[in-house]
C-alpha positions as CSV (number, residue, x, y, z in Angstrom):
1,X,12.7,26.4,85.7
2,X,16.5,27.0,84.9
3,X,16.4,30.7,85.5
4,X,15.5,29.3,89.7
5,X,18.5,26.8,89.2
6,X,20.9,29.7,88.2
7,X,19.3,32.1,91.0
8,X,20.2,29.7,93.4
9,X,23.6,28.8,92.2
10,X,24.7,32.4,92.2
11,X,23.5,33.2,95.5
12,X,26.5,31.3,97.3
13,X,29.0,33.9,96.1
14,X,31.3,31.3,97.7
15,X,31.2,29.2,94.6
16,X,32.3,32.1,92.5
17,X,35.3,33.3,94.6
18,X,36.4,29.9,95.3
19,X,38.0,30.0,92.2
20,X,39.2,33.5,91.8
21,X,42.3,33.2,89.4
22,X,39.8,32.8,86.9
23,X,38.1,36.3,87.9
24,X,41.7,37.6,87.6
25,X,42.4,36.6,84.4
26,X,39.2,37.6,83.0
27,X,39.6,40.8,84.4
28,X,43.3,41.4,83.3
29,X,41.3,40.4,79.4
30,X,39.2,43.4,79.7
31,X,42.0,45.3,80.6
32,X,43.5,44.3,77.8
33,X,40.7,44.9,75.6
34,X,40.0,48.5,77.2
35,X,43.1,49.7,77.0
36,X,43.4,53.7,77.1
37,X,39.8,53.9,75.5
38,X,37.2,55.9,77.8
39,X,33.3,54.6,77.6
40,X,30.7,57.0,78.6
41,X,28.2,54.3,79.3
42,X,28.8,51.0,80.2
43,X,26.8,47.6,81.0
44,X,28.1,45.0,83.1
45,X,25.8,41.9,83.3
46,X,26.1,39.9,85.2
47,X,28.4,41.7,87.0
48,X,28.7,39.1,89.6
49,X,30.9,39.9,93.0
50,X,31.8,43.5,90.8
51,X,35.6,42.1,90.4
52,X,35.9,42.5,86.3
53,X,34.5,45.9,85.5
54,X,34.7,47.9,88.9
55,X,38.8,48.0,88.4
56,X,38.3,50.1,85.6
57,X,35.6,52.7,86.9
58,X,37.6,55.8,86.3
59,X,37.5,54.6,82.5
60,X,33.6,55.2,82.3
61,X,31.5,58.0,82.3
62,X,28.6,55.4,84.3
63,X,28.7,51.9,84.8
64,X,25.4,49.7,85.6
65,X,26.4,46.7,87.1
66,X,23.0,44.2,87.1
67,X,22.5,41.1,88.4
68,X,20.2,38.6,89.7
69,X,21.9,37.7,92.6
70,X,21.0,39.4,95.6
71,X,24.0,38.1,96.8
72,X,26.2,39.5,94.3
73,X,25.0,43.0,94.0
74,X,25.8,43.1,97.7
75,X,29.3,42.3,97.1
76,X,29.4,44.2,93.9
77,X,28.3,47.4,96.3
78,X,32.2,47.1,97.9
79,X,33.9,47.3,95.1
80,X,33.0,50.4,94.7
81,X,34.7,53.3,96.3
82,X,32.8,56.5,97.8
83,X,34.8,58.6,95.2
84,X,33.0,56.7,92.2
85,X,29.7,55.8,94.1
86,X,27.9,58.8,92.3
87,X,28.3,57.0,88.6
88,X,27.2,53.6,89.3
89,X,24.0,52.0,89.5
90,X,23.2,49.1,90.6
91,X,20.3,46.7,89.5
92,X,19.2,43.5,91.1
93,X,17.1,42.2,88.0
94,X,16.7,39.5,85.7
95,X,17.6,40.4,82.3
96,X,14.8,39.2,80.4
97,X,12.4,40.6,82.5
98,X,14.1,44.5,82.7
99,X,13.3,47.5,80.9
100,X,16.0,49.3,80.1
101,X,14.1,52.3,78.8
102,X,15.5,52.4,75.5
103,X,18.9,52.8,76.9
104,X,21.8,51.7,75.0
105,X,25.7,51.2,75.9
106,X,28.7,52.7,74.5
107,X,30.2,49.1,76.1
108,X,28.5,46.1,77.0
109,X,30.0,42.9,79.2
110,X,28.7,39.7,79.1
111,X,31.1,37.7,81.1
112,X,30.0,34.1,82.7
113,X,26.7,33.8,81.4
114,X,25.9,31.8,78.3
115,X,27.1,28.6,79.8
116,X,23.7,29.6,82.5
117,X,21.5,31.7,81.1
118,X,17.9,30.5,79.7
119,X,17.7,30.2,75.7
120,X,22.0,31.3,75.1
121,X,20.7,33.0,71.4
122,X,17.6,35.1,72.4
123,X,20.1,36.2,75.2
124,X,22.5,37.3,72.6
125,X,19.8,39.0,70.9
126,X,18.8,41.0,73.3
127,X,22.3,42.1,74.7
128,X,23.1,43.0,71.3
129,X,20.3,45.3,70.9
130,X,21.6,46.9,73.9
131,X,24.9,48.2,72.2
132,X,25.1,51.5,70.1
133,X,26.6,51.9,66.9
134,X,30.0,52.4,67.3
135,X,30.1,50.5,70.7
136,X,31.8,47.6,71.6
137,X,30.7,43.9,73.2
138,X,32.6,41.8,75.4
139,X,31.2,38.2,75.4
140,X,32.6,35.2,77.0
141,X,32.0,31.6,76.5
142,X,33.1,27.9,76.3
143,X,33.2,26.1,73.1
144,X,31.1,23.3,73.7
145,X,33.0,21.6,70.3
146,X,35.9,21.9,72.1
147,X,37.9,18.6,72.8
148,X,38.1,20.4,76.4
149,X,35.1,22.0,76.7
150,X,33.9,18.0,76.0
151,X,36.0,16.3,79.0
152,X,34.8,19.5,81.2
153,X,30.8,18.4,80.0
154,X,31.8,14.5,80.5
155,X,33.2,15.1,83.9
156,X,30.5,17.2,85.2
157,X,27.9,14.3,83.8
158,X,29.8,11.5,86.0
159,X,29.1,14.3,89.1
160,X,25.6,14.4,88.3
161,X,25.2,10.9,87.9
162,X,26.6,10.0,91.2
163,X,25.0,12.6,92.8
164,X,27.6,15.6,93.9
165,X,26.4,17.6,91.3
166,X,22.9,18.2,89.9
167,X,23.6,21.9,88.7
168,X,24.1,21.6,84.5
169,X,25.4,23.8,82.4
170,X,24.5,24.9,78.6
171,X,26.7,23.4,76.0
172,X,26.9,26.8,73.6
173,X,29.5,26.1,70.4
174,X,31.2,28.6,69.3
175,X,30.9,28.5,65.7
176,X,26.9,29.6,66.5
177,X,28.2,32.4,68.7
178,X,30.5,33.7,66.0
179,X,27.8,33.3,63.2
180,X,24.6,34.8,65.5
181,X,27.0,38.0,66.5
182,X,28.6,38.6,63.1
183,X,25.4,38.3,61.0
184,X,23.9,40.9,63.5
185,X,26.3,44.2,62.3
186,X,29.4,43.0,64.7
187,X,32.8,42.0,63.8
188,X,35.5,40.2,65.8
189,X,38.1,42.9,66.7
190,X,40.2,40.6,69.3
191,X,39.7,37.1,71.5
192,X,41.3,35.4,74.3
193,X,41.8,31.7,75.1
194,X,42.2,29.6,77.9
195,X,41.2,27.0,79.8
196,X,39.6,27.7,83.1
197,X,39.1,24.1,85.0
198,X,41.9,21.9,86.5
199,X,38.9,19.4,86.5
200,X,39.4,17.2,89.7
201,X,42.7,18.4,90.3
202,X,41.5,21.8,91.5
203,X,42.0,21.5,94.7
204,X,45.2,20.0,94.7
205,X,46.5,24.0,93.5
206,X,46.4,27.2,95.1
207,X,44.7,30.1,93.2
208,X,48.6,31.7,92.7
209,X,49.5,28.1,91.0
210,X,47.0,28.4,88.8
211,X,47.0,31.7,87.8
212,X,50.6,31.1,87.3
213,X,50.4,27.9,85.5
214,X,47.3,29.4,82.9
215,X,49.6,32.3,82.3
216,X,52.7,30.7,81.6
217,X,51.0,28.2,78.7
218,X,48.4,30.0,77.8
219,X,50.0,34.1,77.9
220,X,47.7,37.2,78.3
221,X,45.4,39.1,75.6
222,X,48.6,40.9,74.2
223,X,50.5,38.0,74.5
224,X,49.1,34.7,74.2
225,X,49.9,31.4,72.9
226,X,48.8,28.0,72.3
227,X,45.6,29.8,71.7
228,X,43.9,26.4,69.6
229,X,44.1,24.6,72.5
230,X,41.9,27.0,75.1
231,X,38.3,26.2,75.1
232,X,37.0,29.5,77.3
233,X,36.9,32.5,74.6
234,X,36.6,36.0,75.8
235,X,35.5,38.0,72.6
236,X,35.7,41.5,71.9
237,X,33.3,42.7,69.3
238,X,32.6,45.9,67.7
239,X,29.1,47.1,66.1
240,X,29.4,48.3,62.7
């Protein structure tokens, strides 16, 4: 069962801070995308190692920060200071299997999921569900039609085939994103680009480099360029 596969995945937080540029850029996005604005109730899931919403804690009124990870939640715990410990829950759930009591979101942050998560457009569904009128989703994906996206998919399959990988990812297109979202009472207020893999050269950079590198092609959320060529799309949506 994939949701097992994902579990397991996620439980070496290793494999998520390995690469931790990309958890810097994605974090500097929502940054971005927050701005000055202050949300009363916010949803963070996954919320992985806690690294791209607990930076902005004295934005919200209360943040839930879920995940399935037991592993994450744990590191998810320190990011929180004893000053802000009092608005944040914490829940060690899988989505699809949580009731959330009716409870909606003035903000909700989907960020590394639909590339794992079980069935990518009943996912969507119910996250959006999840967001009030007037509130705001941040999604993230990969373009699966990207030329990119394509090589990324391609070089995972040689892994797989000659077994260092056996992990696989969903291939989600964006295009189905975009028209799923938008035909639910959401519109695209601002997106980001970039591509996060160095493919086999990863290892050959230090996180710095490659921040560094990503930044100087690709820019920032305020700033950013060569925006066609980016295959990981962080979306900020608002519901009408």
């Amino acid at each position: 069962m994939k949701t097992n596969e994902v579990k397991a995945f996620f439980e070496r937080t290793d494999v998520y801070l390995t690469y931790n540029y990309n958890l810097r850029i994605r974090a500097e996005t929502i940054g971005a995308f927050i701005g000055d604005e202050r949300f009363d109730s916010v949803l963070d899931m996954p919320c992985g190692t806690g690294d791209i919403s607990a930076p902005f804690i004295s934005s919200f009124g209360h943040l839930t920060m879920m995940d399935f990870s037991e592993n994450m939640i744990a590191t998810a715990r320190t990011r929180i200071d004893n000053d802000h410990a009092n608005k944040v829950d914490f829940v060690n759930a899988d989505f699809y299997g949580h009731d959330f009591m009716r409870k909606h979101f003035d903000l909700v942050m989907n960020i590394g999921i639909l590339a794992h998560i079980e069935d990518p457009m009943r996912f969507l569904d119910e996250t959006m569900s999840l967001v009030k009128p007037g509130g705001k989703l941040i999604l993230q994906n990969t373009d699966s039609d990207h030329w990119f996206a394509k090589l990324i998919h391609t070089y995972l399959g040689f892994r797989r085939l000659v077994g260092k990988d056996k992990y696989k990812l969903n291939k989600v297109r964006e295009r189905d994103v975009l028209n799923k979202i938008t035909s639910n009472g959401f519109y695209l207020q601002q997106s980001f680009r970039y591509n996060q893999s160095f493919l086999g050269f990863s290892r050959l950079f230090s996180n710095d480099l490659k921040y560094k590198l990503t930044r100087k092609y690709f820019g920032f959320a305020a700033t950013p360029k060569n925006q066609r060529r980016g295959s990981d799309v962080t979306y900020l949506f608002v519901k009408r």
